[in-house]
GUKE-478221 format. One record per residue (C-alpha): residue in three letters; x, y, z. Coordinates in pm, 1 decimal, always signed. Each point is the difference from the previous one (the first is absolute). Last residue first. Layout:
N
<rec residuo="ALA" east="X" north="Y" up="Z"/>
...
REM end
This chain:
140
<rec residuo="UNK" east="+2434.4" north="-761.0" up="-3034.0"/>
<rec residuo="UNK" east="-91.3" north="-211.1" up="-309.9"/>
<rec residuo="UNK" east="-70.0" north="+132.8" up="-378.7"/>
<rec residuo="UNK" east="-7.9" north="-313.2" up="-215.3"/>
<rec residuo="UNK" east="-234.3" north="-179.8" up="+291.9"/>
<rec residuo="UNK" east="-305.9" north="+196.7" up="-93.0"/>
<rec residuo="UNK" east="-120.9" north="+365.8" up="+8.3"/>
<rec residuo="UNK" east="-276.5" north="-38.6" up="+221.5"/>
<rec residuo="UNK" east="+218.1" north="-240.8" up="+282.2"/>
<rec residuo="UNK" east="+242.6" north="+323.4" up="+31.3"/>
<rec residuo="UNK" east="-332.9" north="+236.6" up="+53.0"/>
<rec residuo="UNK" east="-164.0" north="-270.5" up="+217.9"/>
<rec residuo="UNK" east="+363.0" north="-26.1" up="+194.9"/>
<rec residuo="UNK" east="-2.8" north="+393.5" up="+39.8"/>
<rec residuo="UNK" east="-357.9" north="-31.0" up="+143.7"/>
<rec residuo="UNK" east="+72.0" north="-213.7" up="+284.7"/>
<rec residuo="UNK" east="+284.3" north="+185.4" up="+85.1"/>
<rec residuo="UNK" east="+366.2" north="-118.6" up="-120.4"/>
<rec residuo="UNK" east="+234.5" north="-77.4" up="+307.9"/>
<rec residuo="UNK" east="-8.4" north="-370.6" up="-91.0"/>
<rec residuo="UNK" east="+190.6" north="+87.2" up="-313.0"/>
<rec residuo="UNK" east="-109.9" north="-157.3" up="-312.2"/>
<rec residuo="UNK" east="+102.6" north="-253.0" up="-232.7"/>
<rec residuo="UNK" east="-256.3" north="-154.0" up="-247.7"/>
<rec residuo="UNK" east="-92.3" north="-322.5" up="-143.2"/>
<rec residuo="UNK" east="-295.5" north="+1.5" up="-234.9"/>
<rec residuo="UNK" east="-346.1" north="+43.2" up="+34.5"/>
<rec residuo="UNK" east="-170.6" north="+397.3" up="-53.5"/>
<rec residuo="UNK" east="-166.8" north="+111.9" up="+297.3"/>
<rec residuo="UNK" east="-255.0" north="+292.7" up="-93.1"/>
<rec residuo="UNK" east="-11.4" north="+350.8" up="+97.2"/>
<rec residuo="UNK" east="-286.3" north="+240.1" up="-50.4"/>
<rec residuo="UNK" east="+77.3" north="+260.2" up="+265.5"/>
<rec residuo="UNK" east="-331.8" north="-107.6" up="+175.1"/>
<rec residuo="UNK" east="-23.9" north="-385.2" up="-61.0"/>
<rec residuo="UNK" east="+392.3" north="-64.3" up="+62.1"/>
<rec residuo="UNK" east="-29.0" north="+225.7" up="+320.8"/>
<rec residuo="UNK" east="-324.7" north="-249.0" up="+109.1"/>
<rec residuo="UNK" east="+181.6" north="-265.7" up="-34.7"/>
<rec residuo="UNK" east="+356.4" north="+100.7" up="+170.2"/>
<rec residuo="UNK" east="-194.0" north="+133.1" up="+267.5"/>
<rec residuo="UNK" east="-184.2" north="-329.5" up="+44.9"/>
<rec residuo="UNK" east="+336.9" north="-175.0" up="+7.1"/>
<rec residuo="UNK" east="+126.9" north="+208.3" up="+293.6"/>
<rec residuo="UNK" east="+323.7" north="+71.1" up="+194.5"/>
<rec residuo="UNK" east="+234.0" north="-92.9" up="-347.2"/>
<rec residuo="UNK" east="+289.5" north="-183.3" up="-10.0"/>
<rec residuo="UNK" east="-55.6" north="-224.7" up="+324.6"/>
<rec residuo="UNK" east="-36.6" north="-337.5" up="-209.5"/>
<rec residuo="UNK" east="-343.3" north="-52.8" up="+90.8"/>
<rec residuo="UNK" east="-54.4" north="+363.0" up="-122.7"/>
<rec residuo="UNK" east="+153.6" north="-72.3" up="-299.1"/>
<rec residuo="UNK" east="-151.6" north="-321.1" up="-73.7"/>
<rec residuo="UNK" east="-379.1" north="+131.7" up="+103.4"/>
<rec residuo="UNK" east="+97.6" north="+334.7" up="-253.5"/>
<rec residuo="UNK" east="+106.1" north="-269.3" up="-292.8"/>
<rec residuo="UNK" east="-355.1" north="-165.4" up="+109.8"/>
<rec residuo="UNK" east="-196.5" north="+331.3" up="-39.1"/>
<rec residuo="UNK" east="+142.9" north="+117.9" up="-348.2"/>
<rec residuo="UNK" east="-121.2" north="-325.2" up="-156.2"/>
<rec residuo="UNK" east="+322.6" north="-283.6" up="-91.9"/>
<rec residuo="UNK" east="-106.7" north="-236.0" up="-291.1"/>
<rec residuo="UNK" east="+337.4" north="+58.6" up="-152.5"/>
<rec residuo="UNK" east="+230.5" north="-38.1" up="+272.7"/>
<rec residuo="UNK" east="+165.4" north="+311.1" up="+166.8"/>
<rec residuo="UNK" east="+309.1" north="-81.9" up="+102.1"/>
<rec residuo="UNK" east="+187.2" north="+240.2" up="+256.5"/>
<rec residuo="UNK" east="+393.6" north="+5.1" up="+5.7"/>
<rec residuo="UNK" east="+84.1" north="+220.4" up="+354.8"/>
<rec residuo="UNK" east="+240.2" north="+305.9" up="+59.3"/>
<rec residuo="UNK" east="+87.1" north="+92.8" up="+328.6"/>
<rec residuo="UNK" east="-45.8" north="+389.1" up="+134.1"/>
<rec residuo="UNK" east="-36.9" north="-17.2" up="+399.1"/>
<rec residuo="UNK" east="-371.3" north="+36.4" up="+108.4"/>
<rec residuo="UNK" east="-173.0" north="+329.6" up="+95.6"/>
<rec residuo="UNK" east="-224.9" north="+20.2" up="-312.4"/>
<rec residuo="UNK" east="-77.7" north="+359.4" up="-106.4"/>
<rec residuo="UNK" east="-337.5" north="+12.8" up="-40.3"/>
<rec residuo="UNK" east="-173.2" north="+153.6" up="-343.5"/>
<rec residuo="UNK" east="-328.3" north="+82.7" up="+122.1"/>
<rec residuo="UNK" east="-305.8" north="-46.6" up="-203.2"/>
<rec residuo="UNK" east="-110.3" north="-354.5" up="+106.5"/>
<rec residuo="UNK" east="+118.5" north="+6.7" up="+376.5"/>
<rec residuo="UNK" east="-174.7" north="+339.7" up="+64.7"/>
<rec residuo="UNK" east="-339.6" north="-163.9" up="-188.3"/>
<rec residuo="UNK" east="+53.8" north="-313.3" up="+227.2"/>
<rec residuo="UNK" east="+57.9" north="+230.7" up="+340.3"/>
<rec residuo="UNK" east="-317.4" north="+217.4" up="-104.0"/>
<rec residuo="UNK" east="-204.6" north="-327.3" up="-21.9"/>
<rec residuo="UNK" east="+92.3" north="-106.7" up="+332.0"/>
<rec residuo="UNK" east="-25.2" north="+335.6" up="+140.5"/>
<rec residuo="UNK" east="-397.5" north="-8.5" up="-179.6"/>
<rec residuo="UNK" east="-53.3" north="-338.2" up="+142.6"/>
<rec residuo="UNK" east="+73.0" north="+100.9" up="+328.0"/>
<rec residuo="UNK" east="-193.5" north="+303.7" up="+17.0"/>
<rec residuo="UNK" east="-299.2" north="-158.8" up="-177.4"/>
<rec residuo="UNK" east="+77.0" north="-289.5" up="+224.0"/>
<rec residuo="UNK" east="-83.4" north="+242.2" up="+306.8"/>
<rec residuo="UNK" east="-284.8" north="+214.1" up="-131.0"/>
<rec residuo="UNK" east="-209.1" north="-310.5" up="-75.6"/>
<rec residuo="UNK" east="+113.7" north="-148.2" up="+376.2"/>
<rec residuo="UNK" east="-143.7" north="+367.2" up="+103.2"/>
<rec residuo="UNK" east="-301.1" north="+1.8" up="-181.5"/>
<rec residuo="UNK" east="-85.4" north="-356.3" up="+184.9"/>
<rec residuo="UNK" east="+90.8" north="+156.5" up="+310.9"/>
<rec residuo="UNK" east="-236.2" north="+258.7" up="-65.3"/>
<rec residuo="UNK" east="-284.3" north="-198.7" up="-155.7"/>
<rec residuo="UNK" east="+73.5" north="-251.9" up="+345.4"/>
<rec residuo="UNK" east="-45.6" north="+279.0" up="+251.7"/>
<rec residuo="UNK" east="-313.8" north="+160.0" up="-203.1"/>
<rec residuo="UNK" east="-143.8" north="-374.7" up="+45.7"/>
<rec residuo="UNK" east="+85.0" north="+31.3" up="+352.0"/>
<rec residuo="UNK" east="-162.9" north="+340.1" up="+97.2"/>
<rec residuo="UNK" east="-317.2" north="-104.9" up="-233.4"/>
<rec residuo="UNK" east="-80.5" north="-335.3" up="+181.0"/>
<rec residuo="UNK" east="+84.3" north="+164.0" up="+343.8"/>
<rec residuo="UNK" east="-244.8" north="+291.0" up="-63.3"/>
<rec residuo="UNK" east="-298.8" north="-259.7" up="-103.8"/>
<rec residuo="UNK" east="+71.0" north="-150.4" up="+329.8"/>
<rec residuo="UNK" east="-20.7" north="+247.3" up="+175.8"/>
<rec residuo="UNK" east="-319.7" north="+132.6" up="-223.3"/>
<rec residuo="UNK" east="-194.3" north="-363.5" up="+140.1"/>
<rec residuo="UNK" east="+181.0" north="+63.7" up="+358.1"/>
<rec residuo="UNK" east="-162.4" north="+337.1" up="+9.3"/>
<rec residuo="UNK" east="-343.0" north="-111.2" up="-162.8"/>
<rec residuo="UNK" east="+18.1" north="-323.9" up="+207.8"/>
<rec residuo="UNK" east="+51.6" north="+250.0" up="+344.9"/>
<rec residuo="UNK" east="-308.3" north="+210.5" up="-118.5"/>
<rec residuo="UNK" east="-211.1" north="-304.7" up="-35.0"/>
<rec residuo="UNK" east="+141.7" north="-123.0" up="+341.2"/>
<rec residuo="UNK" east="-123.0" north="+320.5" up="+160.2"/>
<rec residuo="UNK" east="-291.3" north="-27.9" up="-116.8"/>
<rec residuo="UNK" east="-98.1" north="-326.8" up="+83.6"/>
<rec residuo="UNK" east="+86.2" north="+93.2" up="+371.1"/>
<rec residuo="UNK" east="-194.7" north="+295.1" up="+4.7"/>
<rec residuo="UNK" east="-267.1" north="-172.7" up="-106.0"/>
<rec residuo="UNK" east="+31.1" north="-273.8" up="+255.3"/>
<rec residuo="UNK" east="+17.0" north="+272.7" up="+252.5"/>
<rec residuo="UNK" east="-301.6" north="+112.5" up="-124.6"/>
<rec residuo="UNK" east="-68.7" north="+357.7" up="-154.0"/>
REM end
């Protein structure tokens, strides 16, 4: 065989190599980015599922409020929804959530009645739905 031939050959073979180099390098990084991208899925799952075990804990539990025992009038006006009495009282530091207060009047099937009512700010979120369920004649 020529020199020339020899020549041509050898660059043939070294395409081929490069050619299946390069095919290797496309694979290798696009594996890299499936497994990063399952890892950022894996990630927020994780996150979102301690977030969402924190809200259901915050929901069922019954916390014991460390705040100093002070009684308060609350009004609750006659076009008042669960959600904004639970926006006033967390605004007002009575309760650490209004969204917990929601969601804990859909579950246990608690409604906010209006009228004027006096409650102690130690009350839980759910003892204030269960006072605010049975109206204003009954209180603290």
């Amino acid at each position: 065989m020529s020199k020339k031939g020899t020549i041509a050959k050898q660059n043939t073979k070294h395409r081929i190599s490069q050619e299946k180099l390069h095919g290797m390098t496309l694979r290798l990084v696009s594996n890299a980015l499936w497994i990063l991208l399952a890892a950022l899925a894996l990630f927020v799952g994780i996150i979102g599922a301690q977030q969402m075990y924190s809200f259901g804990y915050r929901v069922f539990q019954r916390e014991e409020r460390q705040v100093e025992s002070r009684q308060l009038e609350i009004i609750i006006g006659e076009d008042a929804d669960t959600l904004s009495v639970g926006r006033q009282l967390e605004k007002n530091g009575i309760i650490e959530d209004a969204y917990v207060f929601w969601v804990q009047s859909i579950i246990f099937s608690l409604e906010v009645k209006p009228g004027t009512y006096v409650i102690d700010v130690k009350n839980s979120s759910r003892e204030l739905l269960e006072i605010f369920n049975r109206g204003p004649e009954s209180g603290a």
